[in-house]
N, C-alpha and C positions, 0 to 999 in steps of 0.2 A: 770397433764394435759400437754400435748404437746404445746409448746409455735409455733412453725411451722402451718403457719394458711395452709390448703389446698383450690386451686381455683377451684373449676369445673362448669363449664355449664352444666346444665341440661337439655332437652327437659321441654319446658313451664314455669319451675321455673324460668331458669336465671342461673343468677352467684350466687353459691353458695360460701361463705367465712366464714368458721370454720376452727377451732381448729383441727387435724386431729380426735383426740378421739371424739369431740362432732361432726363431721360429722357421724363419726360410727352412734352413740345415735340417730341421726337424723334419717338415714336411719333405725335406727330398728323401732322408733317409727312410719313411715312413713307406715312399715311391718305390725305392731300391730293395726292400724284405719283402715286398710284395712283387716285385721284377724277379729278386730270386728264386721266391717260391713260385712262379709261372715258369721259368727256364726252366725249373726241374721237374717242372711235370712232365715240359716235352720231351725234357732230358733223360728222368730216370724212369718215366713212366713207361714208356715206349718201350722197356724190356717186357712189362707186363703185358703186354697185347702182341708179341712179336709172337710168340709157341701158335694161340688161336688163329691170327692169318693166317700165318705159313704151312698151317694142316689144315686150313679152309674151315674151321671150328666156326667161324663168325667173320663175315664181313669188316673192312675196316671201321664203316661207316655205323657200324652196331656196335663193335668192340672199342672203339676209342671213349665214345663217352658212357659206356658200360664201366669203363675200369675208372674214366674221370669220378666217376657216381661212388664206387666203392673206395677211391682216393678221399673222398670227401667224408665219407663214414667212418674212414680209417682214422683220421685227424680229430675230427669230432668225438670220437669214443676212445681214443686212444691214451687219456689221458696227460701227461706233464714231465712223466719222469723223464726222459729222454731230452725233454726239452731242458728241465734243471740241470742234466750234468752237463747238456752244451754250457749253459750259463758259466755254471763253476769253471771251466776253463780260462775265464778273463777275473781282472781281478774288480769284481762291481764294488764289493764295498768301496776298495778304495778311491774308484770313478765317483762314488757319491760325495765325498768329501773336497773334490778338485772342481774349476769349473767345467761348467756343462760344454765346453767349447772341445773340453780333454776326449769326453764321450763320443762326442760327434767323429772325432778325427780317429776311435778306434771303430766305431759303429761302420762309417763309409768306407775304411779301407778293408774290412773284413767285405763285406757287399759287392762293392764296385772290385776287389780282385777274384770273389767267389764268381761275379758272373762271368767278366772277362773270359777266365780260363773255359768256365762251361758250356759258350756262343762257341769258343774254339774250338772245342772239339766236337761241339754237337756238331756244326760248319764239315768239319770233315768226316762227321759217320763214327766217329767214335766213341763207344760205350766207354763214358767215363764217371767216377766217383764221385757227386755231388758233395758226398759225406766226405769224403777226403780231400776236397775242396776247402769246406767249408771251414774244416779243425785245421789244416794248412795255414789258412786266411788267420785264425783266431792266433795260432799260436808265431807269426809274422806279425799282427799289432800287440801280441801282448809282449813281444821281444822291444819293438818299437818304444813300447809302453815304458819299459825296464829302463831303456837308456834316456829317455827324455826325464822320466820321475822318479825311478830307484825301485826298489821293494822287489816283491813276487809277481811280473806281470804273466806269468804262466803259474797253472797249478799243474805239476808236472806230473804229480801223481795221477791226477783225472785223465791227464796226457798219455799216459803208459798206458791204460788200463782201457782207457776209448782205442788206442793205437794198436792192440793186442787184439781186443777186438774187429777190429777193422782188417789185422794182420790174417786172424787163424777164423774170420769167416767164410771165405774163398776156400779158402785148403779143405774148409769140413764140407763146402758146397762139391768141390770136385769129388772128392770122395763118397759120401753119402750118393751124389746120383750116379757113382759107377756099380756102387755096389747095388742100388735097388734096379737098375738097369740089367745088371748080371742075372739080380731074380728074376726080371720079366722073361727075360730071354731064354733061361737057362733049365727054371723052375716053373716058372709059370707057364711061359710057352704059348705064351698067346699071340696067334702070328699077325692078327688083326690088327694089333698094339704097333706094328714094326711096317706097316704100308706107309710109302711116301705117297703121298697124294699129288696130281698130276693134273693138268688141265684144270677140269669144274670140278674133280672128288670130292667128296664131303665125307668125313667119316663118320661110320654108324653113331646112331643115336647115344648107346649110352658109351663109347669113346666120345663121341663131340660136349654129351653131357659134364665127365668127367674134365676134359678141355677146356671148358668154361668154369667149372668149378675152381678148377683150380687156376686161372686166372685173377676169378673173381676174388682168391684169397692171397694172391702177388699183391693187386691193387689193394686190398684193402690192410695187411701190415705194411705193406710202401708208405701209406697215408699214414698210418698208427707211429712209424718210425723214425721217416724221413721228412714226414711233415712236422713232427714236433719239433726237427729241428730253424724250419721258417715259426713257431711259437716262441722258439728259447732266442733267437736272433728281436724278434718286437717288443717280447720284454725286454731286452737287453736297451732298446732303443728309450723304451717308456720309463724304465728305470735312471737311463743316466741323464735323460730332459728331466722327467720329472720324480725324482724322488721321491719327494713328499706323498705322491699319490700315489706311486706304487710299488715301492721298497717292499712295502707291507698289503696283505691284502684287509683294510679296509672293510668289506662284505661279510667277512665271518661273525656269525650272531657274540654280540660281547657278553650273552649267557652261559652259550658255550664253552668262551676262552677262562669264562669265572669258574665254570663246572672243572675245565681242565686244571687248575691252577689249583682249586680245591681239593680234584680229587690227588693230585700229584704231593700235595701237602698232608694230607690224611698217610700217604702211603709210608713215606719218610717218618713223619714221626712216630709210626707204628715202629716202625726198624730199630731208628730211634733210640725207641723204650725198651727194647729188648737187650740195648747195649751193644750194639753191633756195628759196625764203618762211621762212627761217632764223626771223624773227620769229614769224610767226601759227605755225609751225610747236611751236616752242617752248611758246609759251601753253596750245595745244592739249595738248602732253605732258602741263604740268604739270596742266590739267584735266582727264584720264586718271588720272593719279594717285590727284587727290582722287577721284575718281566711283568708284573701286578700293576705295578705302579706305572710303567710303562705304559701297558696297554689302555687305562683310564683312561690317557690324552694322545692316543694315537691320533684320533680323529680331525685335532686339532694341531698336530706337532707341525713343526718348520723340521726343516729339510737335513739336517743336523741332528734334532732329535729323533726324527725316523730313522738315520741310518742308526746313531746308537743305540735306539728299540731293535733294529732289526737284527745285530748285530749280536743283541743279549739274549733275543730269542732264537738265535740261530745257535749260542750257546748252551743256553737252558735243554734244548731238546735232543742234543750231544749228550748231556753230561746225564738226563735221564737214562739215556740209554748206558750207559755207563754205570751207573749206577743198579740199573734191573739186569745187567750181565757180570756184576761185581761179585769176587768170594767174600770180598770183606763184606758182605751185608747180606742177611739174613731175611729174607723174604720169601712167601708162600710162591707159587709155581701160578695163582689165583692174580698177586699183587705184582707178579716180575709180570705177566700179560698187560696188566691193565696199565701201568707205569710205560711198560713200552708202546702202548695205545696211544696215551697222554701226550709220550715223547713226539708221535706221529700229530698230533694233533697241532702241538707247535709246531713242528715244521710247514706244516700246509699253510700256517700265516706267512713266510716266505718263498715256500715252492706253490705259487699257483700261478695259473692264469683266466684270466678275465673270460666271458662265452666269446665277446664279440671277435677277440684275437684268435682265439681257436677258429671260430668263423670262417674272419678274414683270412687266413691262411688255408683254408677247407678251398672258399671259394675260389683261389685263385692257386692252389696244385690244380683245382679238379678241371677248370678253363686251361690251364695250360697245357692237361693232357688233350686237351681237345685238338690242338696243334703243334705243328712241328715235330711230329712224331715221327716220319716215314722213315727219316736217314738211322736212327739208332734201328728199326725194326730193319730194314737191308741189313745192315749186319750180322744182328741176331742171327735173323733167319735162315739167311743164305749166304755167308761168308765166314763165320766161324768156322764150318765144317765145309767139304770139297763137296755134298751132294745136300737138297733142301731138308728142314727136318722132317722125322716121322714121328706120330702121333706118341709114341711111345717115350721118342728125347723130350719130345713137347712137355707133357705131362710131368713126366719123372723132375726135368729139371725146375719147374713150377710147383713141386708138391714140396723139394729138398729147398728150393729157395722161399717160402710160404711159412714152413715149418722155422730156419733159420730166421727170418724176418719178427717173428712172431715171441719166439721164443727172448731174442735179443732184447725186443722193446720191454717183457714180462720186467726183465732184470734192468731195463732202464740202460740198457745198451744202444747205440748208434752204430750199427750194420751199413756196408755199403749194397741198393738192392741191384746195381750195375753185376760188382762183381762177383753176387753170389748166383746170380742167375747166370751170367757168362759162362762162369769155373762150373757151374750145374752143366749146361749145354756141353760142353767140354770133356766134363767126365762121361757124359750120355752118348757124347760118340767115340770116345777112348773106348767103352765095351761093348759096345757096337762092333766095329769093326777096326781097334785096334787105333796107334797114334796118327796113323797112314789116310785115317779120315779127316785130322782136319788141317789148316788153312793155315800154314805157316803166316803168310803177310800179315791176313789179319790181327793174328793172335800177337805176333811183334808189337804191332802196333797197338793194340790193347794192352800189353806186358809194356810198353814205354811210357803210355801215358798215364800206366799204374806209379810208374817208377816217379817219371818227371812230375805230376799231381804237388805232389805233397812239398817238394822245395821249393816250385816255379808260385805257387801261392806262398809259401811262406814270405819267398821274394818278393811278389808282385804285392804283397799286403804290408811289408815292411817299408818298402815306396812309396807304396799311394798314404801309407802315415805321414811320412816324414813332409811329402806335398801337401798334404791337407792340414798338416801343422802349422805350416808357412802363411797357409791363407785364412785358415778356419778361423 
């Protein structure tokens, strides 16, 4: 490694200060979450706009950057949560405290094995799991991570709980579009809903309306869900180059943080005085204190004392919450809200992110659906099932995967939108016309590269560590 550190200012980063080789690293990695959030546009986006073709709803040439637009909205507006519990899957504090070379080599081997696998299946037409790609990848360098440095390189509990989800959203996508399917069919009875369209058909206006609606609301929790997780991959990169600038967010008014600290101090000692959780109450003070004194010299800390600021206030906002949900302590129904307000307010000093990263990943899902989208729309369309869809599979399985997408993100979940739209499509022609409709090959081949996803990444990201250790 080059002992010569290089200084650049960046547009929105800052002052950059690396090593000249780990500046390289930087910037390629910086290359590679921007590569994977473009592969996944065409990747997973392409489920989105597959229903409106194939029922003649919208031209491709309308529809692709229709849904790029609302892909971009989705990310934008979508908030962070989703992206923080990617984060918490690797172990960042302790990348903060190791060198920056440690980060790099779990950074590029999550990236360069998430894309890998995704060119590969896109390559062959196959609707595959970006989202299970990507946690595959994280939890192969954090195994990597384990054996080279010791400690927790996975959080196993975030592990279950993302993996459960990942597990039982398919299952409720098949199900849910069987049964709203069965109403159209059965109860509703509307035979317009069930025309296959053929040659130039278009379908009527407010079916094509409804078609596009519900498109437009694929793309836009796709972007809300699956883009936050290209946000929680850049900070994961900005964090372990540059700690110091972004462990912590920096931007939050330091009136605000004094209000928070103040009013979280008021609330306790009320409790306090009454005689009540004397104990946890106490502890809690004194780590108000420190998180006070902390945030004073945020501004100004080396890289060391950021990660221990961040470290106490990823504490402090814990043990609030713990504290406003505790029987030992005696608080109004008034102070348990506003304590767990407080609680929220520190955490936002470690769970954000910047506009311009929200951005950069907006702009470049919503470009990538702009291309390479055809091969996963062939599938969709016309090869899951033995005959093209009708307006009815279209809809149903974009209102059950829209619904599922949406809901996921609310709770700070990470959804796959490959497989809920798929198992949607699936269940739309399971009550249709029974199992007899669809497309054994396909579906194998979908059901294998569901299977092989998750260990051929774990694999392929516990290698490219182990290479990137050797060089990095």
């Amino acid at each position: 490694m080059h002992t010569l550190l290089s200084i650049i200012n960046l547009p929105f980063i800052g002052e950059v200060n690396l090593p000249g080789s780990v500046l390289i690293i930087f910037f390629v990695c910086l290359l590679f979450v921007v590569a994977f959030e473009f592969v996944n546009g065409f990747h997973d986006t392409a489920n989105a706009v597959a229903t409106v073709i194939y029922t003649k709803a919208l031209k491709p040439m309308v529809a692709v950057p229709w849904s790029g637009f609302f892909n971009f909205l989705g990310v934008f507006t979508g908030g962070v949560a989703v992206a923080m519990g990617i984060l918490k899957l690797v172990p960042l504090n302790e990348l903060m405290t190791l060198p920056v070379q440690v980060g790099a080599c779990m950074v590029l081997s999550v990236l360069v094995a998430s894309i890998i696998w995704n060119l590969g299946t896109w390559y062959l037409g196959i609707p595959c799991s970006s989202s299970h790609t990507l946690i595959g990848a994280m939890i192969g360098a954090g195994l990597a991570f384990t054996y080279y440095y010791g400690g927790a390189g996975v959080n196993w509990d975030k592990a279950k709980e993302i993996g459960l989800s990942l597990l039982l959203s398919p299952l409720f996508g098949f199900g849910a579009a069987a049964l709203l399917m069965y109403f159209l069919k059965n109860v509703l009875k509307a035979e317009a809903l069930f025309h296959i369209p053929q040659g130039e058909d278009r379908p009527p206006i407010l079916i094509r309306g409804l078609l596009i609606l519900t498109c437009t609301l694929v793309s836009f929790f796709h972007g809300s869900n699956d883009g936050q997780k290209g946000v929680g991959l850049l900070m994961l990169i900005l964090i372990a180059f540059l700690p110091a600038t972004f462990a912590l967010d920096h931007n939050m008014a330091p009136d605000k943080m004094s209000a928070t600290v103040v009013n979280s101090r008021q609330i306790l000692q009320k409790a306090s005085a009454s005689g009540s959780g004397k104990g946890i109450i106490d502890s809690t003070l004194a780590m108000l204190d420190k998180a006070q004194t902390a945030l004073s010299v945020q501004g100004s800390a080396s890289s060391s004392e950021t990660f221990k600021a961040r470290k106490l206030i990823q504490s402090v906002s814990k043990q609030l919450k713990v504290v406003a949900t505790s029987n030992e302590v005696t608080l109004s129904a008034d102070d348990k809200k506003l304590l767990l307000s407080e609680s929220g307010n520190f955490g936002k000093m470690t769970d954000y992110a910047p506009v311009w990263v929200i951005a950069t990943i907006s702009i470049s899902l919503g470009i990538g659906t702009m291309i390479g989208w055809k091969r996963i729309v062939l599938t969709i369309g016309e090869k899951i099932g033995k005959e093209h869809l009708n307006y009815a599979q279209g809809a149903t399985a974009e209102i059950v995967a829209a619904t599922t997408i949406g809901l996921s993100t609310g709770f700070g979940l990470p959804v796959s939108t490959t497989h809920v739209l798929s198992s949607g499509i699936a269940g739309a022609m399971v009550a249709t016309k029974g199992t007899k409709n669809l497309n054994g090959g396909t579906l194998k081949a979908i059901a294998m590269a569901w299977v092989l996803t998750l260990p051929v990444s774990i694999l392929l990201a516990i290698i490219l560590f182990v290479i990137f250790h050797l060089f990095v």
